[in-house]
N, C-alpha and C positions, 0 to 999 in steps of 0.2 A: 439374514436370508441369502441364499444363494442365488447364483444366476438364474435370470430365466433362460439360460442353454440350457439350463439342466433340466426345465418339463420339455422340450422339444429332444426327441432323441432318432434320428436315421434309423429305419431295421427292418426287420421281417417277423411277420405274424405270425402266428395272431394273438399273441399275448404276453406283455410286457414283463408281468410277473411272474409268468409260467416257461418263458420260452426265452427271453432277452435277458431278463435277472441271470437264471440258473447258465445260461452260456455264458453269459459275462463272467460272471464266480470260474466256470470253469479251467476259461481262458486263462486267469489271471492265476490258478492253481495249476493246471500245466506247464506254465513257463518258471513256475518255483519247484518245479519237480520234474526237469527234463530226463533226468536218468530212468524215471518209472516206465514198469515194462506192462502196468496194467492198473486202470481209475476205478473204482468206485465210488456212488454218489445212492445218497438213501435218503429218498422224499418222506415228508410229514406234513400233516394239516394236510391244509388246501392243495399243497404241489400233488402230494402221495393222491386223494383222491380223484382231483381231476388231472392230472396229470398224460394220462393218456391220452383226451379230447384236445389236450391242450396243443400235444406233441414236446412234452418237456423230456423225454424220454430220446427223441431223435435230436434237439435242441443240444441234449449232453452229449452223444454218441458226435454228434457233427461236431463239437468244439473240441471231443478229444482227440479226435482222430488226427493219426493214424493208429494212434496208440487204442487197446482196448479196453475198453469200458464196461461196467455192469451199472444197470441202472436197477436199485429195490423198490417196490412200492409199497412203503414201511406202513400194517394195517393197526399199529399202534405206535401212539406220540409218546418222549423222552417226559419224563417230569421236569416241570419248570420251561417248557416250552413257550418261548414269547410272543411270536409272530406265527400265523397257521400257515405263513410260507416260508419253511425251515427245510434247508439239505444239512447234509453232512456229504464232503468229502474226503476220500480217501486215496493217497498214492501207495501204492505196491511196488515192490523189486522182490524179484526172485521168491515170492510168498510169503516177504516179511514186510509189515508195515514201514514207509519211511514218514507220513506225517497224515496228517487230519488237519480240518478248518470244519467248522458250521457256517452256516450262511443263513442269512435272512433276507429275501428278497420281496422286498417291500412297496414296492407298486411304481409304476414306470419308467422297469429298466434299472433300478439302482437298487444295489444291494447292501448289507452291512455287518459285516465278518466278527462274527466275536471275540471279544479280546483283540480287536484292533481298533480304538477311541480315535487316534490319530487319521486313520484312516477312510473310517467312518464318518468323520465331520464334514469333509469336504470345505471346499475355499469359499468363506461367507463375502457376497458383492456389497450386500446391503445391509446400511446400520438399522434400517426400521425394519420390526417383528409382527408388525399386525397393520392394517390398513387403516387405521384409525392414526397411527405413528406417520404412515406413508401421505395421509391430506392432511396432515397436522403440519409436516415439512414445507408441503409444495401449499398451502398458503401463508405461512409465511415468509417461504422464498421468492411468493408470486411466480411457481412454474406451473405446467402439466404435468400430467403423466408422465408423455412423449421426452418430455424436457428433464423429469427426474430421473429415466431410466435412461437417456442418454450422462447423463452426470456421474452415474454408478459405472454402469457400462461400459462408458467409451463409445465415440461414435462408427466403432467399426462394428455393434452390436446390430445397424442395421445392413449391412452386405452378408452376415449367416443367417438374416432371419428370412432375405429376400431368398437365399438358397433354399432356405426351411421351405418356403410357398413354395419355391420351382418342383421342389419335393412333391407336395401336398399337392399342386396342379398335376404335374404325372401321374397320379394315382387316382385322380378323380376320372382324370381322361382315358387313362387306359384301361378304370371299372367300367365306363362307358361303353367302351368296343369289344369287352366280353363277351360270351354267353355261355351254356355250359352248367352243371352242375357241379357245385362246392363237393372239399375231399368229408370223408369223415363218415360216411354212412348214411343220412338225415336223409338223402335224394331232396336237396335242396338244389333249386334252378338260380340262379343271377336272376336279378330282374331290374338291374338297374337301364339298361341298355335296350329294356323293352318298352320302361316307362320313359325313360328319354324321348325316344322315337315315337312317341304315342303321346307329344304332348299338341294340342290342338289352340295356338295361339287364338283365336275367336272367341274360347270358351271365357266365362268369367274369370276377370283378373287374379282374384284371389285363389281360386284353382290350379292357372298354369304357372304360379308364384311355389304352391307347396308341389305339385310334381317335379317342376326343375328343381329345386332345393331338394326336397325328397330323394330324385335318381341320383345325386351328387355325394347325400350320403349314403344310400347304398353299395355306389360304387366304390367309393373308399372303404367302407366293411365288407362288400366283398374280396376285397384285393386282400383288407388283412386273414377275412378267412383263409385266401384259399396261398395262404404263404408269398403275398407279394408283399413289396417295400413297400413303407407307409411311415409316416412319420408321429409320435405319441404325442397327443395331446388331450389329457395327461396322458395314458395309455395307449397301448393300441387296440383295447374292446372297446376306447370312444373313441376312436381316431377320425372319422366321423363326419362328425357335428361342426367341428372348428373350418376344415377344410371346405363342407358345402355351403355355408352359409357365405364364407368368403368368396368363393368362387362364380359363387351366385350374383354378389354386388358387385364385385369386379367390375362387369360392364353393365349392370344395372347403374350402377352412379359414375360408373365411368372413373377406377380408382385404378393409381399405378400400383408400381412394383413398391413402391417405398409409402405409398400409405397403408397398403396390405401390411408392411413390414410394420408400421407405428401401431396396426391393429394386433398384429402378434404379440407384439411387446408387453402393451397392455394386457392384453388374455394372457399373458405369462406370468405377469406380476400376479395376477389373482389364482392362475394354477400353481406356484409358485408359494404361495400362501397358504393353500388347500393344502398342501405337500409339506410346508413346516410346523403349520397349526393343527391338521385335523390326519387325513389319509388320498392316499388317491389308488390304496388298494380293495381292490373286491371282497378279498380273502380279507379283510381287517373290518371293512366296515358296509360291506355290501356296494351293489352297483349306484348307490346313491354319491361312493364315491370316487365313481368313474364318468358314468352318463352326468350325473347332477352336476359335476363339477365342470364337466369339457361342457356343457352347456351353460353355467357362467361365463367362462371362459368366450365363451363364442358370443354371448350376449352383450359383453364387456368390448369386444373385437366391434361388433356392428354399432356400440353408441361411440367407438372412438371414430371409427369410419364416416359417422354421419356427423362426426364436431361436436357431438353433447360435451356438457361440463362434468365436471370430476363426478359429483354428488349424483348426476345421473347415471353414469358410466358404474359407480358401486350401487346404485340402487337395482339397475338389472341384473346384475351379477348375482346380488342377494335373493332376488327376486326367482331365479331361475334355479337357485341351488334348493331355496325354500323350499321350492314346489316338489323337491327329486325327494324330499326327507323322508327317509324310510323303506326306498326304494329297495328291493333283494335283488342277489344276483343267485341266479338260479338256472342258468346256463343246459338246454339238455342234453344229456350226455356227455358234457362239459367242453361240448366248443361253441368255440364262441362265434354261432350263430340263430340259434333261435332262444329266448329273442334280442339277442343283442343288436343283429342288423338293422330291423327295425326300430328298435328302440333308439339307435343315434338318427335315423330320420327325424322320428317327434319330438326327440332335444334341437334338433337345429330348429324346426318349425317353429319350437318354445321358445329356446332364443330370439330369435325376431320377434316373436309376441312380446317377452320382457323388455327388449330393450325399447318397444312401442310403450307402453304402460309406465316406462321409465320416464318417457319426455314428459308426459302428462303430471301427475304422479308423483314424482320425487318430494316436494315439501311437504306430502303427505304423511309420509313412510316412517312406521316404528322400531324397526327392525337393522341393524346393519351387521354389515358383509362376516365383519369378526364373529356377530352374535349365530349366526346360522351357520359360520363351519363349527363352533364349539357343537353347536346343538348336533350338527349330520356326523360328529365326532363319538359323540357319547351315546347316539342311537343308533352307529354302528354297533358301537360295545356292547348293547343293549339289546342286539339283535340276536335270536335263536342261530348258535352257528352254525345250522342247518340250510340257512339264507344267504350264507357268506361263501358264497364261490366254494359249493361243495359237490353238486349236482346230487344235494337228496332231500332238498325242498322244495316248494311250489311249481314250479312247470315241469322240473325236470322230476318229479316224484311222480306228478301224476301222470304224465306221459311213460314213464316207465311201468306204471299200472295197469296202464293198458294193451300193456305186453309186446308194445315197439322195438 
């Protein structure tokens, strides 16, 4: 398994697969082809379809520049197509081809180039492959978590994760003092900034508990919509869920900068998982593994934070992915905002429900972590890929029905 640097990635919205994959590839294709005097790049699957909600189109144009670029939005897929987020790029000189690559960009942020194995591997941190491997070690090394991913890691894994939060807190803060209507056409208003403002501390506890939580995801999906920095976890259509809910206990339990960082860690090791065992992309297996998984992840963050033990810390995690099975991503008009912004609010809310159900709960439970990403894996696969980050299933079909 690889680092958990590798679910946590710096960048700009709003979409990891759509927008950060295809620049990344491009980047990394421009600098192998300095002498071209003009790119082409030709979407399929999911990129081609949604692609223009997404803004994967200005994504290419902005990495190749100065140099000029055509972007195709190919209305038919190659035979033998793997992944439904496949480019092809293209360098030119003088009107003759100098090379091609395919790309596959594969859900937060990382891509992987055909006919490059070695490349595509990436540097594995960890000798354990499934979380059953990973408490199978740390009992009987007698560690934590905290302790096994320090051992892997290195302990200078907690000074980037604490950058990671500085990250994640500026984006939460600064969705807060927005207002304004998101790009994209929808006439969609912020609202995170309005529920902030409009939280009435008197009111029932458990009320002014899901508003704060609530405005905090918003405001980090709004920032990814509307092309601010935001950090992926996994993604950044959930980017979310992880950041409010942390945000949130900060000063409810009164937690530093370095216990945030052990909470990361931990939600890392399980997006981390999702990411070598199952998917953490839309276009692969639907938004069950995007939202479902960033709200593991964040459920897995809150029992480290409160000190549960290992068994409870994977019982919420399982708990919260469970619940997402089957989830579509169905994006309207394919940005990602209705309803993805909402949707990372009532993952975070769901997390703190799981990791509640956990303290209680764990020696009850029949179900583990490994067993329910196979499952959200194969019922991605299973899924109509009409559901799969295409914008022409369930909200986004019938809202286009209606002649929006």
């Amino acid at each position: 398994m690889r680092s958990i640097r590798d679910i946590y990635k710096i960048g700009t919205g709003p979409s990891s697969s759509h927008t950060m994959g295809p620049a990344r590839a491009a980047v990394l294709f421009r600098d192998e082809h300095p002498e071209a005097d003009k790119f082409q790049a030709i979407l399929y699957g999911s990129l081609s379809k949604t692609g223009q909600g997404h803004g994967t189109d200005r994504a290419l144009r902005d990495a190749f520049a100065p140099i000029e670029a055509e972007v195709i939005f190919s209305e038919e897929d190659p035979r033998g197509l793997k992944h439904p987020n496949t480019l092809d790029l293209i360098a030119w000189r003088e009107g003759k081809e100098l090379g091609r690559i395919r790309v596959e960009s594969i859900g937060g942020g990382d891509i992987v180039i055909e006919g490059r194995e070695e490349d595509n591997q990436g540097e594995e941190t960890y000798m354990e492959n499934s979380f059953a491997e990973i408490l199978q070690f740390c009992q009987y090394r007698y560690v934590d978590l905290v302790e096994y991913i320090e051992m892997n890691e290195g302990p200078d894994i907690w000074d980037y994760l604490i950058g990671v939060w500085h990250v994640m807190k500026r984006s939460v803060e600064e969705g807060l003092s927005r207002t304004g209507e998101l790009p994209g056409g929808l006439h969609i208003q912020r609202k995170a900034k309005y529920m902030f403002e409009h939280i009435v501390e008197t009111k029932h506890p458990e009320l002014v508990e899901c508003q704060k939580v609530c405005s905090y995801a918003y405001a980090v999906s709004e920032q990814n919509a509307d092309n601010g920095t935001i950090v992926t976890a996994p993604t950044c259509g959930a980017c979310g869920v992880l950041p409010a809910v942390l945000y949130y206990f900060k000063d409810k339990r009164n937690l530093s900068d370095l216990d945030i960082a052990h909470a990361l860690g931990v939600a890392g090791l399980f997006g981390e998982l999702a990411k070598r065992n199952a998917s953490v992309s839309g276009a692969e297996c639907g938004c069950q593994a995007e939202v479902g998984v960033a709200c593991s992840m964040a459920a897995a963050a809150v029992c480290q934070a409160f000190g549960y033990n290992i068994h409870q810390i994977e019982y919420a995690a399982e708990v919260s992915l469970e619940h997402h099975l089957g989830l579509t991503c169905d994006p309207i008009c394919g940005l990602v905002q209705v309803p993805c912004i909402e949707r990372n609010a009532v993952a975070a809310m769901r997390a703190i429900n799981s990791a509640n159900i956990a303290y209680f709960l764990t020696g009850t439970r029949n179900i583990s972590y490994d067993m329910v990403l196979k499952s959200m894996y194969y019922t991605g696969l299973d899924m109509n890929q009409r559901y799969r980050e295409t914008a022409e299933g369930g909200l986004a079909r019938l809202y286009t029905r209606r002649g929006k």
